[in-house]
C-alpha positions as CSV (number, residue, x, y, z in Angstrom):
1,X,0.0,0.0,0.0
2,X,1.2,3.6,-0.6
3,X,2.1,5.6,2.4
4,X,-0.2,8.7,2.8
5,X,1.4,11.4,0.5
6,X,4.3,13.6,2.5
7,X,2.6,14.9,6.2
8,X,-0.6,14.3,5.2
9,X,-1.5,11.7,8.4
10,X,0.5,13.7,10.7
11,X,-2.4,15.5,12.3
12,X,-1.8,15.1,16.0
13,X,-0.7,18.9,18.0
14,X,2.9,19.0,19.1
15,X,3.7,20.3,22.9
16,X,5.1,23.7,22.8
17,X,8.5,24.2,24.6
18,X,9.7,27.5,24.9
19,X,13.9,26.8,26.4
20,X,16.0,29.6,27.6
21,X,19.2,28.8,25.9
22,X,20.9,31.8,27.0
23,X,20.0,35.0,29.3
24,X,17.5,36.7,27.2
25,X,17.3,34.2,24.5
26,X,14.9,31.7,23.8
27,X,14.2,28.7,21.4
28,X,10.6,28.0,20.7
29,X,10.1,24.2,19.8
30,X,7.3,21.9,18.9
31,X,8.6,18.0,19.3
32,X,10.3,18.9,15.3
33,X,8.1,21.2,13.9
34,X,9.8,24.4,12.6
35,X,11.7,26.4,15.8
36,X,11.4,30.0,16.4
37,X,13.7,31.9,18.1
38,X,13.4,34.8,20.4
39,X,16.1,37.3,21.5
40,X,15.7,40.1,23.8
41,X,17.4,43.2,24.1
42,X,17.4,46.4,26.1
43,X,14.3,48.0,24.6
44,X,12.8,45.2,21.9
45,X,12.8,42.2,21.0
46,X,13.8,40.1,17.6
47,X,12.0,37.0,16.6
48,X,14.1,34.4,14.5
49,X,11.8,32.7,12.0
50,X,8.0,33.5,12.1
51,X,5.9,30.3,11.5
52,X,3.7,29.0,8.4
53,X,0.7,31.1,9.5
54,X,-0.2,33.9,11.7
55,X,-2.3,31.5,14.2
56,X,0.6,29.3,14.7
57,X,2.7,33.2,15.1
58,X,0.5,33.9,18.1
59,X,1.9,30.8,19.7
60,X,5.3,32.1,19.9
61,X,4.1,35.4,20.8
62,X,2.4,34.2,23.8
63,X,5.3,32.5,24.8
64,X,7.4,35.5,24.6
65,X,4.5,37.5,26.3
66,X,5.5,35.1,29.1
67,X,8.5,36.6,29.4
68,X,8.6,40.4,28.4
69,X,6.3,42.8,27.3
70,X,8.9,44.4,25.2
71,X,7.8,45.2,21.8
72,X,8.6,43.1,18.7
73,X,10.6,45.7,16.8
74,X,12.5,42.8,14.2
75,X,11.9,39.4,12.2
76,X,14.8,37.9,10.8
77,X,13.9,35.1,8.4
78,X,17.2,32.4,7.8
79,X,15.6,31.3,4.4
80,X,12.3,31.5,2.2
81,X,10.0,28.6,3.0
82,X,6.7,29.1,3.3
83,X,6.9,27.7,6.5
84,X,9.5,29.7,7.8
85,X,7.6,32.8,6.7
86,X,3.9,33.5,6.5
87,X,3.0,33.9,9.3
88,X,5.3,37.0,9.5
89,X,2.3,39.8,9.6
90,X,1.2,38.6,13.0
91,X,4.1,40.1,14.4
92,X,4.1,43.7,13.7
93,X,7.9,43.7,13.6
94,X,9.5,47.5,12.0
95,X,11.6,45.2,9.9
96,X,11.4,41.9,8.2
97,X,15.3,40.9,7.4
98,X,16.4,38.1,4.8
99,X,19.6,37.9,2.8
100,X,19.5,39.3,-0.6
101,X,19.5,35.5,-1.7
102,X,16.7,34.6,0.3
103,X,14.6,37.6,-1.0
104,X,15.5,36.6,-4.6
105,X,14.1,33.0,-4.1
106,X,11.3,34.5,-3.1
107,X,10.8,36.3,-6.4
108,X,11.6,33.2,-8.2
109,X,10.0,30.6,-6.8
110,X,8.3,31.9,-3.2
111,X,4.4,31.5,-4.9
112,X,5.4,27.4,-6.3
113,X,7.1,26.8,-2.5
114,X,3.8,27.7,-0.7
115,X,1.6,25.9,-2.9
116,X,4.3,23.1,-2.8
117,X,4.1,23.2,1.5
118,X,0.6,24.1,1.7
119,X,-0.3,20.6,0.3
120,X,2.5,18.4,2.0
121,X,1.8,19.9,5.6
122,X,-2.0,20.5,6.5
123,X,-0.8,20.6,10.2
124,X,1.2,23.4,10.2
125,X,-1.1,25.6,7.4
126,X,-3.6,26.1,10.7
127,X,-5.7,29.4,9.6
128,X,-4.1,30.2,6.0
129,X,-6.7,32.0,5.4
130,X,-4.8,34.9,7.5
131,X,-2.1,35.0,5.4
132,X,-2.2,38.3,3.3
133,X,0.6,36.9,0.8
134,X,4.0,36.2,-0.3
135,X,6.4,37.6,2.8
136,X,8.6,40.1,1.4
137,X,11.6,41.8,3.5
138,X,11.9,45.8,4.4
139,X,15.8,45.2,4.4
140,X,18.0,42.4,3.1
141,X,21.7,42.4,3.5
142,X,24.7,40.4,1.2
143,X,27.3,38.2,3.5
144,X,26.3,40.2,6.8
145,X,24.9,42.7,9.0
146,X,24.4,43.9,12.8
147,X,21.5,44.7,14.2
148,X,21.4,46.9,17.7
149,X,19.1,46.2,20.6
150,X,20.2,48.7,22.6
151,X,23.2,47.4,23.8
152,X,23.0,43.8,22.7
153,X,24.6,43.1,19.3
154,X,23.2,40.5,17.2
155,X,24.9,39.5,13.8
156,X,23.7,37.7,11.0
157,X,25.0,36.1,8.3
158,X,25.2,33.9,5.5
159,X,27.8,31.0,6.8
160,X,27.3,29.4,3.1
161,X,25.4,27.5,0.6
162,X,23.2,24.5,2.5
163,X,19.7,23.8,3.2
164,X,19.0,26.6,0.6
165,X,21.4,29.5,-1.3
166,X,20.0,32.1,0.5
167,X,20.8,30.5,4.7
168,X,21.5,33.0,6.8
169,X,21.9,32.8,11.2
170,X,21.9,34.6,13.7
171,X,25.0,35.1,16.2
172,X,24.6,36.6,19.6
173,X,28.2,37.0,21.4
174,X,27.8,37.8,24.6
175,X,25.7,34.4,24.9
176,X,27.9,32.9,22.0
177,X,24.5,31.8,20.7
178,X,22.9,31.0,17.7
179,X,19.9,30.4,15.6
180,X,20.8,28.6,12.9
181,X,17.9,27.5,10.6
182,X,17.6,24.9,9.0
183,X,21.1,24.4,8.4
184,X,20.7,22.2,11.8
185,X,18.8,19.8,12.9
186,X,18.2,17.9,16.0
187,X,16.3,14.6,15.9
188,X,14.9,15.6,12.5
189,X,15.5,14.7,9.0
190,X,17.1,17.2,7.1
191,X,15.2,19.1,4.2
192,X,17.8,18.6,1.3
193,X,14.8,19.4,-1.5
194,X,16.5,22.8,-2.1
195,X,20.0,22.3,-0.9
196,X,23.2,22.0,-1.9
197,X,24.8,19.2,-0.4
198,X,28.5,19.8,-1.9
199,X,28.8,22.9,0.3
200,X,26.7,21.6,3.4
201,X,29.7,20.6,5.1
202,X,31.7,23.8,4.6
203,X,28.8,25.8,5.7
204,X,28.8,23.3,9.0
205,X,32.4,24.0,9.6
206,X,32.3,27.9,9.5
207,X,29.1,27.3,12.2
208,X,31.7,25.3,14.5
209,X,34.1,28.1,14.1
210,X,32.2,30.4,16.3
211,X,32.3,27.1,19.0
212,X,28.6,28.4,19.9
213,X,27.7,27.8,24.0
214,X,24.2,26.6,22.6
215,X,22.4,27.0,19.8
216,X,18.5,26.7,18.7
217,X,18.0,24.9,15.4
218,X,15.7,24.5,12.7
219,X,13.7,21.7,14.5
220,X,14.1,19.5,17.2
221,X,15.2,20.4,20.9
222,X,17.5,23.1,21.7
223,X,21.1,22.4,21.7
224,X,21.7,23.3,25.5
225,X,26.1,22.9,25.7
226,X,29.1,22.5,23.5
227,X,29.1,18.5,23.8
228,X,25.3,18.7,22.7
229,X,26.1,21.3,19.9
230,X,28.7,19.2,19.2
231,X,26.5,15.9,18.5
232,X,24.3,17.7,16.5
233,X,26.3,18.9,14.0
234,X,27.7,15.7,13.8
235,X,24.9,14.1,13.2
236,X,23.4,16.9,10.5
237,X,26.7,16.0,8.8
238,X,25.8,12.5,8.7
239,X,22.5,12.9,7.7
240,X,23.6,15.3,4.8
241,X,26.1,12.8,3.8
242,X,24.6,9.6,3.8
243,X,21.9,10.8,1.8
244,X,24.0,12.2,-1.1
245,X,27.3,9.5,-1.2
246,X,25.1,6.7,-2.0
247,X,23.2,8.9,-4.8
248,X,26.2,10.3,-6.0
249,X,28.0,6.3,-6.1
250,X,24.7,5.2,-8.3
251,X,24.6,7.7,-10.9
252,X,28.1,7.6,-11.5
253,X,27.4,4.0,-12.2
254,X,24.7,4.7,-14.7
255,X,22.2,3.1,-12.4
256,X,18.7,4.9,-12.3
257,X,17.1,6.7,-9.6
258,X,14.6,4.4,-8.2
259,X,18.1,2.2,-7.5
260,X,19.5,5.3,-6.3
261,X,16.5,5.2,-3.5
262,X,17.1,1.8,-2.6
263,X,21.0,2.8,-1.5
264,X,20.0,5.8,1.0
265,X,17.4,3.8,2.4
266,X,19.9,0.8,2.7
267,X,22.7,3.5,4.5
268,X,20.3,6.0,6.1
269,X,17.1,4.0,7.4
270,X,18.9,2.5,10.4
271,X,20.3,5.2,11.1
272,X,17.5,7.8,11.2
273,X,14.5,6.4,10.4
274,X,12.8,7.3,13.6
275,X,13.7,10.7,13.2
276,X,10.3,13.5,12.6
277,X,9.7,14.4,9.1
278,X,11.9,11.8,7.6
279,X,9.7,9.5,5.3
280,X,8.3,12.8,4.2
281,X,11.6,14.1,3.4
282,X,13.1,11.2,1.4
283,X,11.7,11.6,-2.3
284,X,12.6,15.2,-2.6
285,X,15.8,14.7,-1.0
286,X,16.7,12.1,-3.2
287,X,15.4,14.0,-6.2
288,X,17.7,16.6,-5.4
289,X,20.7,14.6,-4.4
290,X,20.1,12.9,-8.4
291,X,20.3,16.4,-9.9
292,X,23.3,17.6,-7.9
293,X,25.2,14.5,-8.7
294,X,24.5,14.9,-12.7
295,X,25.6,18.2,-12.2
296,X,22.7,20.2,-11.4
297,X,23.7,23.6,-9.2
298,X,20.3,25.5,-9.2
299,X,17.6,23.1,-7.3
300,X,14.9,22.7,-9.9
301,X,11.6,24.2,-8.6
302,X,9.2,22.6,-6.4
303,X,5.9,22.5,-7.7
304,X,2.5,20.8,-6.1
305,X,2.9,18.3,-9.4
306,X,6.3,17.4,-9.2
307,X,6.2,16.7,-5.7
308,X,3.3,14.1,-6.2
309,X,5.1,13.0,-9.2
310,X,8.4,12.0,-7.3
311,X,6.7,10.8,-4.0
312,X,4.5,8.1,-6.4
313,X,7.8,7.0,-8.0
314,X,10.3,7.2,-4.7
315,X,7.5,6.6,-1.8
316,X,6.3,3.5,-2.5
């Protein structure tokens, strides 16, 4: 029998954790649903990441309502997935920050990602009705850029090419904190559907430069020490790897995609098949990994037919 197409019978709520991982900042979690972050400074506070709509927003806002009454005065979005980003208007924030990158994936391809999402994730579209349209930024920046709250400094920047071309985090040193997107995960499959797995591991290196204290990822738990940080980066590695090396082996080999499958699900199954998301995730991260190994730079876009089209030859 065919398993139910992407998230489709994932329809149970997650418990909400909302984690100090450092004093003022906060990783909002949801047992591997996209994180948000929350970082407060001296007058405001910036959110990291803004949710799929604006009812599943007002969740993180009533977590940080728990904890300061401070006004939401930025949004800094890591990369342009339509769960990342529209929920964005519930905030209210003065600014709405991406990378230029991440702004001009938007343009290209921000309208075929939501429809894409909106029809592998029912769960996490909650009240799409709300949404008033594609999330564009006030200000974008290229490599970097500081933003002042108050006295609390808060960099972002891109680190390099991985779960998309546009990834940017967010670095708070006097924590040595950071919010990393989806360029780690905890407990969760990767989403490799728009990444670029040659550079994955570069991009995870220059993240371990920084030798962050704790940091909140794109979903799973927060990563509360450097042994824990550590592990997970580690295991992102893996995860990144193991998909691609057996993809990459097969088409060398002239061997076809569906065999191509077979090989990650032979190296990667045992190893993280219990992990959220990750039957979901496995036809379009194979699709990927097939193009990147045949020498395909630019992810091809996502569209609401080509995703049914690869899960009915991949998921099977």
């Amino acid at each position: 029998m065919a398993k139910q197409f992407a998230s489709h019978g994932d329809l149970e709520e997650k418990t909400v954790s909302f984690t100090e991982i450092g004093e003022g900042l906060y990783a909002f979690t949801a047992e591997g649903d996209p994180n948000s972050g929350v970082i407060i400074g001296d007058d405001s506070v910036l959110v990291v990441e803004a949710q799929a709509t604006p009812r599943l927003a007002r969740k993180v806002i009533e977590s940080i309502r728990g904890v300061t009454d401070k006004p939401i005065s930025h949004l800094v979005l890591t990369h342009f997935h339509a769960v990342r980003v529209l929920g964005a208007s519930a905030y209210g924030a003065g600014e709405i920050i991406m990378s230029d990158a991440a702004r001009a994936q938007v343009a290209e391809r921000g309208q075929e990602d939501w429809d894409s999402e909106f029809g592998r994730f029912p769960r996490l579209f909650q009240g799409h009705e709300e949404i008033p349209g594609l999330t564009w930024p006030s200000l974008t920046f290229r490599d970097r850029m500081t933003v002042w709250l108050g006295n609390r400094r808060v960099d972002i920047f891109q680190p390099g090419r991985a779960h998309t071309a546009g990834d940017a985090v967010v670095w708070v040193p006097d924590q040595e904190v950071m919010f990393t997107g989806d360029i780690v995960e905890y407990h969760s499959a990767c989403y490799c559907g728009d990444g670029h797995f040659g550079d994955w591991g570069r991009t995870l290196d220059r993240i371990m430069a920084f030798d962050p204290a704790a940091i909140a990822p794109g979903r799973g738990d927060a990563l509360l020490g450097r042994d824990m940080v550590a592990k997970a980066v580690a295991n992102t590695r893996d995860f990144v790897d193991s998909t691609y090396r057996p993809v990459a082996r097969i088409a060398a080999g002239g061997g076809t995609i569906e065999q191509a499958a077979a090989a990650v699900r032979a190296e990667c199954d045992p190893k993280f098949g219990d992990y959220a998301i990750y039957e979901h995730c496995l036809p379009f991260n194979i699709g990927r990994a097939w193009d990147e190994a045949r020498g395909i730079d630019t992810p091809r876009i996502w569209t609401a037919e080509r995703d049914r089209m690869m899960w009915d030859l991949l998921q099977k």
